[in-house]
Predicted model as a PDB file, atoms N, CA, C, CB and O in Angstrom, pLDDT in the B-factor column:
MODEL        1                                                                  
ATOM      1  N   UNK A   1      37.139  76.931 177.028  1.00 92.00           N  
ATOM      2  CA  UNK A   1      37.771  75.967 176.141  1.00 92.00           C  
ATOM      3  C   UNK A   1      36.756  74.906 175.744  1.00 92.00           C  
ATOM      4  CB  UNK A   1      39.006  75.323 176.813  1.00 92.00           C  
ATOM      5  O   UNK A   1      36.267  74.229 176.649  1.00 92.00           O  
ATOM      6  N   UNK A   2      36.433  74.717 174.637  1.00 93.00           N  
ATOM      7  CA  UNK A   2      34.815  74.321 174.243  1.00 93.00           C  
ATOM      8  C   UNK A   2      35.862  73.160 173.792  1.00 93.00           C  
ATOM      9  CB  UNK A   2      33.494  75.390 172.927  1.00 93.00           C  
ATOM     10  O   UNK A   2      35.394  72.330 174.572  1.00 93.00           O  
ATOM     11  N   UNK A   3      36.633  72.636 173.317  1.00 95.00           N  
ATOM     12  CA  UNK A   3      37.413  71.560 173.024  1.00 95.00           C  
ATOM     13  C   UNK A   3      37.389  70.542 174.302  1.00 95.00           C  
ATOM     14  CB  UNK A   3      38.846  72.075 172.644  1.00 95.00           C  
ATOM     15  O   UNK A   3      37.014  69.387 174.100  1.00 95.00           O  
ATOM     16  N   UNK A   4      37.717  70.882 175.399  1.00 96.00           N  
ATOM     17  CA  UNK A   4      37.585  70.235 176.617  1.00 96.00           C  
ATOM     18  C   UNK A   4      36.110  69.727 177.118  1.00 96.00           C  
ATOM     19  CB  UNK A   4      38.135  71.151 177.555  1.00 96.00           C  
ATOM     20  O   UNK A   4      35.816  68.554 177.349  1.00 96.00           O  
ATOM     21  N   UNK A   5      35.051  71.125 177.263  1.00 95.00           N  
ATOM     22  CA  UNK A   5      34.138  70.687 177.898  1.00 95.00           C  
ATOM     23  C   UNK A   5      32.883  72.016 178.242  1.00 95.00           C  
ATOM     24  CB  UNK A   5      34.878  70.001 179.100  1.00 95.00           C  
ATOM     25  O   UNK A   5      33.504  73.065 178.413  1.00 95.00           O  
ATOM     26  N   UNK A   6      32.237  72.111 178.301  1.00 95.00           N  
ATOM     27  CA  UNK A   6      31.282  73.201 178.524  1.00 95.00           C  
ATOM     28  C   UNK A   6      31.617  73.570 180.056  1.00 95.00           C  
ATOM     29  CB  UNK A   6      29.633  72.724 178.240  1.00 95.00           C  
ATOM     30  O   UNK A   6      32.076  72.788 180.889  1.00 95.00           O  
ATOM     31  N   UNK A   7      31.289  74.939 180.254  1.00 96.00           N  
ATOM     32  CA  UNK A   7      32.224  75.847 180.856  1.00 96.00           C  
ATOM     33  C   UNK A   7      33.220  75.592 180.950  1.00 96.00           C  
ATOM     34  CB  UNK A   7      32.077  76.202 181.814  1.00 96.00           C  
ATOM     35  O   UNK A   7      33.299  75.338 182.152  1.00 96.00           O  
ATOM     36  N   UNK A   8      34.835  75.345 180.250  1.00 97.00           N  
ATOM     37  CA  UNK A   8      35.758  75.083 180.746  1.00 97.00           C  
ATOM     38  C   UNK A   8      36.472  76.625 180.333  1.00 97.00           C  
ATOM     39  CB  UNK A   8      36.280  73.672 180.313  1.00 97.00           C  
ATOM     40  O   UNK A   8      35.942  77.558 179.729  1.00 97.00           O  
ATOM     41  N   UNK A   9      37.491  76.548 180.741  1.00 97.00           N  
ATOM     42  CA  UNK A   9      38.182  77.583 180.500  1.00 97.00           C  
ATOM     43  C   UNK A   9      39.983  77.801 180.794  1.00 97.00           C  
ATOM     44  CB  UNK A   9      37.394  78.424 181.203  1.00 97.00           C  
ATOM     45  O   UNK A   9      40.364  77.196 181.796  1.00 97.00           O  
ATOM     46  N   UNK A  10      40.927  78.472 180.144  1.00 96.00           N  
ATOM     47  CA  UNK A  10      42.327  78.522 180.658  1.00 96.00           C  
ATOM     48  C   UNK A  10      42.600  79.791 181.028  1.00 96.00           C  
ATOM     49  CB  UNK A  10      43.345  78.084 179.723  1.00 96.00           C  
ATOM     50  O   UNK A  10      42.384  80.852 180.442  1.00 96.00           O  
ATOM     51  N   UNK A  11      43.060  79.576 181.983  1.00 96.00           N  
ATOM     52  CA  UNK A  11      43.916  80.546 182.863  1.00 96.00           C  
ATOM     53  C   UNK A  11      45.214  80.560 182.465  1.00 96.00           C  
ATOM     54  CB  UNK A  11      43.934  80.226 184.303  1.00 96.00           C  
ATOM     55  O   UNK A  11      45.810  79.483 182.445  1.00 96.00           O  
ATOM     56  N   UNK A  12      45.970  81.898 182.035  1.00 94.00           N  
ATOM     57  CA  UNK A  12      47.257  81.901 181.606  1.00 94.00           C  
ATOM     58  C   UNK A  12      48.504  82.819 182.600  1.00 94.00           C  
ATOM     59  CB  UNK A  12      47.082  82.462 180.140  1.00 94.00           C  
ATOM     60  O   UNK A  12      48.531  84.049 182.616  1.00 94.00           O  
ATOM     61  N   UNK A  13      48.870  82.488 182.895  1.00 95.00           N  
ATOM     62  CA  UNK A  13      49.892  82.931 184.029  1.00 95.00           C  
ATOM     63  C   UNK A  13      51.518  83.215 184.121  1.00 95.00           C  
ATOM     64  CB  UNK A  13      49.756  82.010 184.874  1.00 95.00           C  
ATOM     65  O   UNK A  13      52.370  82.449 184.573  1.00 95.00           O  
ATOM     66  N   UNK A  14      51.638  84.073 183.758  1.00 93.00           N  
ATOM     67  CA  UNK A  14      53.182  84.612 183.505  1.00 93.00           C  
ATOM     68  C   UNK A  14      54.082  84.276 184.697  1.00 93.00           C  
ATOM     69  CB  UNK A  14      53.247  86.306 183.303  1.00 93.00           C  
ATOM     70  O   UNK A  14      54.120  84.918 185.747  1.00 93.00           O  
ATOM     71  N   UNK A  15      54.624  83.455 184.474  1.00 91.00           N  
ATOM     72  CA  UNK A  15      56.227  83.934 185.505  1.00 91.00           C  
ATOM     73  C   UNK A  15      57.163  84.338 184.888  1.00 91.00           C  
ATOM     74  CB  UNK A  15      57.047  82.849 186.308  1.00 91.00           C  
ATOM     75  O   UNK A  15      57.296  84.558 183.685  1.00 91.00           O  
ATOM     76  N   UNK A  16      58.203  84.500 186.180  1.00 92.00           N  
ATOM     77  CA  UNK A  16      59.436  85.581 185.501  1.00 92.00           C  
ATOM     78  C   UNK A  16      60.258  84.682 184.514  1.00 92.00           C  
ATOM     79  CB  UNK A  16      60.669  86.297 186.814  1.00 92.00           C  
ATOM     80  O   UNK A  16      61.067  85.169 183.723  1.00 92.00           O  
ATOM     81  N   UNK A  17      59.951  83.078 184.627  1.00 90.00           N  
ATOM     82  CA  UNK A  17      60.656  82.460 183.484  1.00 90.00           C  
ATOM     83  C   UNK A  17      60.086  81.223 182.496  1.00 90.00           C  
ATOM     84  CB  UNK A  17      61.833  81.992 184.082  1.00 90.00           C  
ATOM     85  O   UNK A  17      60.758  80.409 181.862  1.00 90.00           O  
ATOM     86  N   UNK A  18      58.583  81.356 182.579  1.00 92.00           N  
ATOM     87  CA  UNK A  18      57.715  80.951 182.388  1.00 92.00           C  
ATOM     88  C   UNK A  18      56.368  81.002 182.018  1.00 92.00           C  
ATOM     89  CB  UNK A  18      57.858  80.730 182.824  1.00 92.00           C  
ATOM     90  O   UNK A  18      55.842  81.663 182.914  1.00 92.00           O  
ATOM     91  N   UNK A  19      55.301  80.606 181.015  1.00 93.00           N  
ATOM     92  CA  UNK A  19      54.133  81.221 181.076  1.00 93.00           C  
ATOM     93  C   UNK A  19      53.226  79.501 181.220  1.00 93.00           C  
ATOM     94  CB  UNK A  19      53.849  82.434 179.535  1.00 93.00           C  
ATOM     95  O   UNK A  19      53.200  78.557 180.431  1.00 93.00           O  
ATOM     96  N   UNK A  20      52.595  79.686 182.544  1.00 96.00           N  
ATOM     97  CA  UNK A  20      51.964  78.493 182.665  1.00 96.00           C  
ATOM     98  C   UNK A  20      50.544  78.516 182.653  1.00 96.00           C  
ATOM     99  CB  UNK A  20      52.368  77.908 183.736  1.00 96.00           C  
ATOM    100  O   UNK A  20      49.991  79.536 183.064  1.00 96.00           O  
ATOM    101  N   UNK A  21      49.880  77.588 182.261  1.00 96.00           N  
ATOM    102  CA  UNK A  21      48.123  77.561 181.894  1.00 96.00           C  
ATOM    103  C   UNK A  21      47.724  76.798 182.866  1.00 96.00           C  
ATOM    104  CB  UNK A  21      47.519  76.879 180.386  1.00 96.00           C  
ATOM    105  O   UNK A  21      48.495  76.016 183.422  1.00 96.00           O  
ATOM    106  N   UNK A  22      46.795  76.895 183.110  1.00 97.00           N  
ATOM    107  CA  UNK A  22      45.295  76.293 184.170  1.00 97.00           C  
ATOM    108  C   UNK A  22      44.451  76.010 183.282  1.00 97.00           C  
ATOM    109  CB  UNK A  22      44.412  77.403 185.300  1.00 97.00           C  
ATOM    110  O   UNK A  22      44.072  76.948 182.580  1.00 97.00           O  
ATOM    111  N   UNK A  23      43.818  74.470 182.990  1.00 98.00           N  
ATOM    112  CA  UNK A  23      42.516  74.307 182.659  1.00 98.00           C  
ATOM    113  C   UNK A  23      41.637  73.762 183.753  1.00 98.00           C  
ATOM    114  CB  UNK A  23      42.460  73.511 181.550  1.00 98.00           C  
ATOM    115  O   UNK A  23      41.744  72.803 184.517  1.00 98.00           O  
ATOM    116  N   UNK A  24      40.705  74.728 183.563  1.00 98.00           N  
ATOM    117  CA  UNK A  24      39.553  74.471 184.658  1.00 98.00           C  
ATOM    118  C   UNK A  24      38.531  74.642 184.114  1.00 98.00           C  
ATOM    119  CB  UNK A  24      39.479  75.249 185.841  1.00 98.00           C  
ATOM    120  O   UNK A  24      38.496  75.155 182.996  1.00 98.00           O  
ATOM    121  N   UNK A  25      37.103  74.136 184.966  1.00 98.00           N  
ATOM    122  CA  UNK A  25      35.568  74.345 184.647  1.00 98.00           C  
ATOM    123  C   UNK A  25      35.158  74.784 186.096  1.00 98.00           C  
ATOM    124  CB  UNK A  25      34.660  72.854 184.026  1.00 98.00           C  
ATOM    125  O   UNK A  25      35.619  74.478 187.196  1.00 98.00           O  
ATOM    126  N   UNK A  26      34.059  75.667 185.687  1.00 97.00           N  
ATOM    127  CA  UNK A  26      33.259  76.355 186.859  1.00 97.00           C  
ATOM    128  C   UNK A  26      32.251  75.397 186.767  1.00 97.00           C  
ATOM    129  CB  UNK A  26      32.733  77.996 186.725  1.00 97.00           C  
ATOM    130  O   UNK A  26      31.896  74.941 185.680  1.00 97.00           O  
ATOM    131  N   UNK A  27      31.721  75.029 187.932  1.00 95.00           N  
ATOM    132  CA  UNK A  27      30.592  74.778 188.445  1.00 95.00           C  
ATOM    133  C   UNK A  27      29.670  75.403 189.405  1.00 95.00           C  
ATOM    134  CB  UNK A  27      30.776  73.942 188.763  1.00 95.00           C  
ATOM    135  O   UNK A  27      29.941  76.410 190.059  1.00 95.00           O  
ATOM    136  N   UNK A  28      28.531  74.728 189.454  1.00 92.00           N  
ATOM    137  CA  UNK A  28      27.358  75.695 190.284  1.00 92.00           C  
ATOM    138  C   UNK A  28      28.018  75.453 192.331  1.00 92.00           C  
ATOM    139  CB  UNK A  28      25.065  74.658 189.855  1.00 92.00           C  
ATOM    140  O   UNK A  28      27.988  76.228 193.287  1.00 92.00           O  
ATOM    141  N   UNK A  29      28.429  74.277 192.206  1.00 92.00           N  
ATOM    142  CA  UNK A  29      28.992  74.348 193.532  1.00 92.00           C  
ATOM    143  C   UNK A  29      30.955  74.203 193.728  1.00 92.00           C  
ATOM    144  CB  UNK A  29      28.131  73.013 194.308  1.00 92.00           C  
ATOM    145  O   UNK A  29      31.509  74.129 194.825  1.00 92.00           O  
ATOM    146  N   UNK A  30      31.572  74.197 192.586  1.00 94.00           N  
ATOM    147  CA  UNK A  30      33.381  74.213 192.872  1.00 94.00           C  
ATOM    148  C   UNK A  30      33.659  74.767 191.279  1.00 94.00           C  
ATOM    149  CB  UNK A  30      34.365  72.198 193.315  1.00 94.00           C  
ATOM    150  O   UNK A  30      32.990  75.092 190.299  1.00 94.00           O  
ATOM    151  N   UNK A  31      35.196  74.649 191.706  1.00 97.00           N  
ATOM    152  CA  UNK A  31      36.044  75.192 190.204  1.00 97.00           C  
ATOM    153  C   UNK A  31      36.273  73.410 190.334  1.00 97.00           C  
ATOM    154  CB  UNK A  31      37.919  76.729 190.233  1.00 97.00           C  
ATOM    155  O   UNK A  31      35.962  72.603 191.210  1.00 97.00           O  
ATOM    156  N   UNK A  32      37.011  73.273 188.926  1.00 97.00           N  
ATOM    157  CA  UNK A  32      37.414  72.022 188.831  1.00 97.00           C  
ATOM    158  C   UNK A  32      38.823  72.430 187.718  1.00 97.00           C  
ATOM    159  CB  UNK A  32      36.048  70.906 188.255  1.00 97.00           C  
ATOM    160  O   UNK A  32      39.040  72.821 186.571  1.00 97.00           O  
ATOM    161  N   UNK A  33      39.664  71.956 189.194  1.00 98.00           N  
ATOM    162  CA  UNK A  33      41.139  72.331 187.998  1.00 98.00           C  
ATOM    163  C   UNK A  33      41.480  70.748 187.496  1.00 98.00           C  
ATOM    164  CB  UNK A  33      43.006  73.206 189.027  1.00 98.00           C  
ATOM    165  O   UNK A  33      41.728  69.700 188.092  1.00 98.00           O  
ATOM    166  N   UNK A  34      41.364  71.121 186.161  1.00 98.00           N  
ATOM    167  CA  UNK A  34      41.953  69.917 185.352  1.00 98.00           C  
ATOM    168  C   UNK A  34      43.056  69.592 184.499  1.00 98.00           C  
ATOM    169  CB  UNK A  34      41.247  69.636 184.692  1.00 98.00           C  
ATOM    170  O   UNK A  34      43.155  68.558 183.837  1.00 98.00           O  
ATOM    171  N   UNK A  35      43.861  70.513 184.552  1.00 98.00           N  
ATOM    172  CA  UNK A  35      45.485  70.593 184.353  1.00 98.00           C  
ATOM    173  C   UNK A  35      45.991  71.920 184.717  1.00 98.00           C  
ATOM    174  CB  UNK A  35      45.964  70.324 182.811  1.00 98.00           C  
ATOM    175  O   UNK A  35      45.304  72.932 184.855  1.00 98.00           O  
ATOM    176  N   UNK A  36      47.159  71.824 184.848  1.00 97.00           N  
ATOM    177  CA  UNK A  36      48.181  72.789 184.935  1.00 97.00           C  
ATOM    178  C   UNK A  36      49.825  72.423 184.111  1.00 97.00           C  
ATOM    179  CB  UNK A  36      48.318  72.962 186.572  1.00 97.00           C  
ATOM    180  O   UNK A  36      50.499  71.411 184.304  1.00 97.00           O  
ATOM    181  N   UNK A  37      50.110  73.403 183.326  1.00 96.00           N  
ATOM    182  CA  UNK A  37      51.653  72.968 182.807  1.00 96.00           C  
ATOM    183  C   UNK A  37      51.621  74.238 181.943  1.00 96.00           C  
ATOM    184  CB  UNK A  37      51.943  71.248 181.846  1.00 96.00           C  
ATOM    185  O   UNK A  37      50.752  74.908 181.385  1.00 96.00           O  
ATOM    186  N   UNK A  38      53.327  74.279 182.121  1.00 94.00           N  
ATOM    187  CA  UNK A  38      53.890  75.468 181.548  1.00 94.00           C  
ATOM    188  C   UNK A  38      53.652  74.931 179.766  1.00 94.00           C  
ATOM    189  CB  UNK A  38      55.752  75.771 182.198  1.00 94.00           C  
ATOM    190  O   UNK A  38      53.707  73.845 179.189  1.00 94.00           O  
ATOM    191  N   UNK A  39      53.413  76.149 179.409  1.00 88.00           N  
ATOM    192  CA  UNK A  39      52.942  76.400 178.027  1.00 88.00           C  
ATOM    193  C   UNK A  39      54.325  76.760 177.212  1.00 88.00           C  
ATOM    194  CB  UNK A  39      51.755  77.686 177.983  1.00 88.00           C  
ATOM    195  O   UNK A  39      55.202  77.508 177.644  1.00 88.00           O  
ATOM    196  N   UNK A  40      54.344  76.126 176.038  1.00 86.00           N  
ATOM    197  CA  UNK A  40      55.828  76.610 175.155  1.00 86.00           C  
ATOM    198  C   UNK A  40      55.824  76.581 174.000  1.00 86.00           C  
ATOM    199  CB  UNK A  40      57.015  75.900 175.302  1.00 86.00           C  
ATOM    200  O   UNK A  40      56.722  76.504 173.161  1.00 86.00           O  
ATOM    201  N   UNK A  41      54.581  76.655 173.942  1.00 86.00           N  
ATOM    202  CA  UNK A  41      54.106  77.116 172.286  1.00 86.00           C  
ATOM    203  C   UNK A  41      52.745  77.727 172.524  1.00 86.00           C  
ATOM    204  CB  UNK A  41      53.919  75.669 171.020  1.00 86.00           C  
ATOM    205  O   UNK A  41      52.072  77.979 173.523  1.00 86.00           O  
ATOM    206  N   UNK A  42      52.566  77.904 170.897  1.00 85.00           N  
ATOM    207  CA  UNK A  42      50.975  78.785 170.996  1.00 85.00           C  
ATOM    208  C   UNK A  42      49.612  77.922 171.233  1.00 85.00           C  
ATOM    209  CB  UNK A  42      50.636  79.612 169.424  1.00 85.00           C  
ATOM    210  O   UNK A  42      48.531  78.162 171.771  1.00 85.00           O  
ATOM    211  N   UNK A  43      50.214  76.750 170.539  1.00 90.00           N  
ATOM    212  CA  UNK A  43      48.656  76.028 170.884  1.00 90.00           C  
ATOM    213  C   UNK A  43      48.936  75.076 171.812  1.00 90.00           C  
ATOM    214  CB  UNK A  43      47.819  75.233 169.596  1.00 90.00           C  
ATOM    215  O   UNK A  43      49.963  74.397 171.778  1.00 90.00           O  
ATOM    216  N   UNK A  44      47.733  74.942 172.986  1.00 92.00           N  
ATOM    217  CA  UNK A  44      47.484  73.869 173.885  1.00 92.00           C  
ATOM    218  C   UNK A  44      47.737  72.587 172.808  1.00 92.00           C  
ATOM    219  CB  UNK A  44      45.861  73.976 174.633  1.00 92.00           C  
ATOM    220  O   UNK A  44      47.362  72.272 171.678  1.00 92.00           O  
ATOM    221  N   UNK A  45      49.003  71.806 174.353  1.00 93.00           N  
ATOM    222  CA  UNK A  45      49.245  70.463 173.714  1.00 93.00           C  
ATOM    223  C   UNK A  45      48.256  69.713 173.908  1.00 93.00           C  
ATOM    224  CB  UNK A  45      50.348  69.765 174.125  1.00 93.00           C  
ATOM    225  O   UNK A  45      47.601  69.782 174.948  1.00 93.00           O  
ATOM    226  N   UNK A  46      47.991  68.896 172.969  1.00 95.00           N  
ATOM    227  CA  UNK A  46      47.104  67.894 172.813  1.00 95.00           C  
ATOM    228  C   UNK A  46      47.223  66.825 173.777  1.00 95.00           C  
ATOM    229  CB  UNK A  46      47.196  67.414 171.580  1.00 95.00           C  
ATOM    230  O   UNK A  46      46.046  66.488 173.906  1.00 95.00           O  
ATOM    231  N   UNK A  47      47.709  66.294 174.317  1.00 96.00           N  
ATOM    232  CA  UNK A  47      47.867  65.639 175.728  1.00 96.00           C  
ATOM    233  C   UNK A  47      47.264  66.316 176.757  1.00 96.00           C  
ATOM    234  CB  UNK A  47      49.233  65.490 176.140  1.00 96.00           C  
ATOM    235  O   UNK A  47      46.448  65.819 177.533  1.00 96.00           O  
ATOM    236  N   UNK A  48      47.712  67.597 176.771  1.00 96.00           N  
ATOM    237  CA  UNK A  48      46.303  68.666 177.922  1.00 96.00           C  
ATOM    238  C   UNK A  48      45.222  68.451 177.170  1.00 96.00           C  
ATOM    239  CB  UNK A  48      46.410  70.731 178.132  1.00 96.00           C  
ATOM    240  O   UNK A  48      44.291  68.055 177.872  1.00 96.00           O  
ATOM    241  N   UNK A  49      45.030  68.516 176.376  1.00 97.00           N  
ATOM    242  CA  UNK A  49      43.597  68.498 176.068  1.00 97.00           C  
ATOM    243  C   UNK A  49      43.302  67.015 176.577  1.00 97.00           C  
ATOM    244  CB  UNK A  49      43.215  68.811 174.382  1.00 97.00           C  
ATOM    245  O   UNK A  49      42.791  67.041 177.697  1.00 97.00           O  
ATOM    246  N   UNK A  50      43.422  66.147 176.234  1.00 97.00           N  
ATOM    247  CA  UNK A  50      42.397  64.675 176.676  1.00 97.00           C  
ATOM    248  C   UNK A  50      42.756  64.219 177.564  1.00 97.00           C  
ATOM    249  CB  UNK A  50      42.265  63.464 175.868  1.00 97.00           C  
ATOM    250  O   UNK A  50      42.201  63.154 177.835  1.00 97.00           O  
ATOM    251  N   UNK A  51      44.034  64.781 178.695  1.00 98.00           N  
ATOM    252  CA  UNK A  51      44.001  64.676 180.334  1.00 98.00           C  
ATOM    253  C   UNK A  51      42.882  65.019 180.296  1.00 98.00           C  
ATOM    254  CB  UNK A  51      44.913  65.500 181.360  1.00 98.00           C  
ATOM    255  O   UNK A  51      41.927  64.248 180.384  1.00 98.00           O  
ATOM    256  N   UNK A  52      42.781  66.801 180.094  1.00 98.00           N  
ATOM    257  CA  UNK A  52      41.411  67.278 181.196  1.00 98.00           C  
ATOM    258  C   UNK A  52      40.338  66.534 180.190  1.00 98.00           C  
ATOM    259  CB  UNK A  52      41.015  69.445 181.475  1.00 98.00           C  
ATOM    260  O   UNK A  52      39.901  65.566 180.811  1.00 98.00           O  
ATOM    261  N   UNK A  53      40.083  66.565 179.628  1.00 98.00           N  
ATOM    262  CA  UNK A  53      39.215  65.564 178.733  1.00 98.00           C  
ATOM    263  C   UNK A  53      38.553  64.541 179.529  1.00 98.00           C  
ATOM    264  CB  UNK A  53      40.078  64.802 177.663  1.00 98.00           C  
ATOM    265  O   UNK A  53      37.348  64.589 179.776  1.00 98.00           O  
ATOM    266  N   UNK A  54      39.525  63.378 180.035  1.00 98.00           N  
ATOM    267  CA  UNK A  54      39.426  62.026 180.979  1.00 98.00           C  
ATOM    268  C   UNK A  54      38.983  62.833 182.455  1.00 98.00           C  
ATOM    269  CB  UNK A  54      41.217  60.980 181.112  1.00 98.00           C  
ATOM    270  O   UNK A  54      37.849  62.731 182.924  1.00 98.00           O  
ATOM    271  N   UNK A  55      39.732  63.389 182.893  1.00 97.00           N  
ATOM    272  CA  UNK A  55      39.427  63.933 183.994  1.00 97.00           C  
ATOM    273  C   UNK A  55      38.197  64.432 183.956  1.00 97.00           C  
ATOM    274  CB  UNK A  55      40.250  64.767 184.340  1.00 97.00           C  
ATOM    275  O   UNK A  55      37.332  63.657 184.365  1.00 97.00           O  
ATOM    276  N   UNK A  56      37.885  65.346 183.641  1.00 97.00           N  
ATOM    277  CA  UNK A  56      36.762  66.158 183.258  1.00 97.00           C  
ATOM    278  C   UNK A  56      35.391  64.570 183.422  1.00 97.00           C  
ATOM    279  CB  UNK A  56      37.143  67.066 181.263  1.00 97.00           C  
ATOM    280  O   UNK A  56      34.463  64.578 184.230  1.00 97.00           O  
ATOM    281  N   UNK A  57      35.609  63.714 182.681  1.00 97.00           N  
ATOM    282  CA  UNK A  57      35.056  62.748 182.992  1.00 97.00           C  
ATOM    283  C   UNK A  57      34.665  62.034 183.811  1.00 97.00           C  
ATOM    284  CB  UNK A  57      35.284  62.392 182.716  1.00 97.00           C  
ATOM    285  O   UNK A  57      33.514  61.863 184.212  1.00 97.00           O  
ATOM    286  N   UNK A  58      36.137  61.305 184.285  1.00 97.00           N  
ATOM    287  CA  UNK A  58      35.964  60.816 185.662  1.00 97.00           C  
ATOM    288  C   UNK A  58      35.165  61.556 186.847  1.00 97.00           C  
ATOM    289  CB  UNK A  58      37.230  60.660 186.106  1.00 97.00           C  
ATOM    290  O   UNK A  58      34.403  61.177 187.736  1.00 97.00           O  
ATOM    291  N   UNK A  59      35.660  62.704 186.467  1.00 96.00           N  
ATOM    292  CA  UNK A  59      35.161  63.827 187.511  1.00 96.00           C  
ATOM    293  C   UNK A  59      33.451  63.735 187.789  1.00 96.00           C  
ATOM    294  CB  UNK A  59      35.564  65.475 186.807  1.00 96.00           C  
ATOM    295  O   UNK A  59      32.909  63.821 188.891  1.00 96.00           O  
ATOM    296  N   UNK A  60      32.759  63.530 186.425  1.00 95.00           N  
ATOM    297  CA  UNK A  60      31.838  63.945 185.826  1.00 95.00           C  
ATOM    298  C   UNK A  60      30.749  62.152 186.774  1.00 95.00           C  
ATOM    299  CB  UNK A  60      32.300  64.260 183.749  1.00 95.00           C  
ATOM    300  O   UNK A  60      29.616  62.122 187.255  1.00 95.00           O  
ATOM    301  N   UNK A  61      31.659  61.176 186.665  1.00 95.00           N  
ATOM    302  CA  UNK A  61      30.974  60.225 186.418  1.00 95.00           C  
ATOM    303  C   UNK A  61      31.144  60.210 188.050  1.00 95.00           C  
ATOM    304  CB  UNK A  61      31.399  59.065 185.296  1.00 95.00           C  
ATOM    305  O   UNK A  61      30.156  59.754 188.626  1.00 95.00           O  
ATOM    306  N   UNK A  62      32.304  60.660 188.958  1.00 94.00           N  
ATOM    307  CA  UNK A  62      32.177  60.313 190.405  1.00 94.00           C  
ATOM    308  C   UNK A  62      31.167  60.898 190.660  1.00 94.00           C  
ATOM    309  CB  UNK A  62      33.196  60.632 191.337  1.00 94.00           C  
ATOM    310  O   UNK A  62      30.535  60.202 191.454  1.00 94.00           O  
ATOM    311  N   UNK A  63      30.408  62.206 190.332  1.00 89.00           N  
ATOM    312  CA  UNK A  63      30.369  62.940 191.278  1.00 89.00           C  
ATOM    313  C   UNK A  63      28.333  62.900 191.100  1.00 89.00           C  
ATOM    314  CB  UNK A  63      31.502  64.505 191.040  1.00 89.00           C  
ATOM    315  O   UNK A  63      27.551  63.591 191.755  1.00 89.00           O  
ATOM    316  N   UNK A  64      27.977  61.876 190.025  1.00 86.00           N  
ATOM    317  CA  UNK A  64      26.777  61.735 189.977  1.00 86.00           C  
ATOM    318  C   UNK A  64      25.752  61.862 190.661  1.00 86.00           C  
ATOM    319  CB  UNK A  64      26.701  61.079 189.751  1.00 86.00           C  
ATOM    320  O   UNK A  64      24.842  62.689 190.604  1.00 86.00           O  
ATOM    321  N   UNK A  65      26.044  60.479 191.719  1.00 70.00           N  
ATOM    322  CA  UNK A  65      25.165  60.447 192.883  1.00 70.00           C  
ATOM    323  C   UNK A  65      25.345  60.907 193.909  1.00 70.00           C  
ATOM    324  CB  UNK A  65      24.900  59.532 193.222  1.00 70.00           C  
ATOM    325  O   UNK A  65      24.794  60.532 194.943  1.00 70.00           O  
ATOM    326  N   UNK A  66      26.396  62.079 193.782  1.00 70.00           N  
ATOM    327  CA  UNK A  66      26.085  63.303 195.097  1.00 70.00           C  
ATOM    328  C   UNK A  66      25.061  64.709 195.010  1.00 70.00           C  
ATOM    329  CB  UNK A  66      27.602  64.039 195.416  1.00 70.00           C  
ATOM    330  O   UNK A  66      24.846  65.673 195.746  1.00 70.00           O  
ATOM    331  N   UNK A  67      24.736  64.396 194.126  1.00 58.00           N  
ATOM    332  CA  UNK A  67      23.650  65.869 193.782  1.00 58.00           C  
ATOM    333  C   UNK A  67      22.319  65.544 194.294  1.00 58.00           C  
ATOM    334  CB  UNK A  67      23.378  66.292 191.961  1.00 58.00           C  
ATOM    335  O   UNK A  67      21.402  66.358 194.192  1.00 58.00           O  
TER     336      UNK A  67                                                      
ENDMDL                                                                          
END                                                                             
């Protein structure tokens, strides 16, 4: 999902009454799940997008000075 963030990506997941998405990014050392919510239309809501967006960020900015 290049809208979110480099490597990111969605995971789409069927239940028996439901089809719910995962946005996540791979990294060289974790996954980074940055939303989850049942999907009910075709296009990712725009609110998922700039959660994981912020997140993706925050994420980005904690995790600086541990490398």
């Amino acid at each position: 999902m290049p809208v979110v963030g480099a490597r990111c990506h969605e995971l789409r997941i069927q239940d028996q009454n439901r089809t719910w998405r995962i946005i996540y990014r791979v990294d060289r050392d974790a996954i980074v799940i940055l939303e989850v919510f049942a999907k009910t239309s075709q296009a990712t809501p725009k609110a998922a997008i700039e959660l994981s967006q912020d997140r993706l960020r925050r994420y980005d900015e904690a995790s600086k000075g541990r490398s």
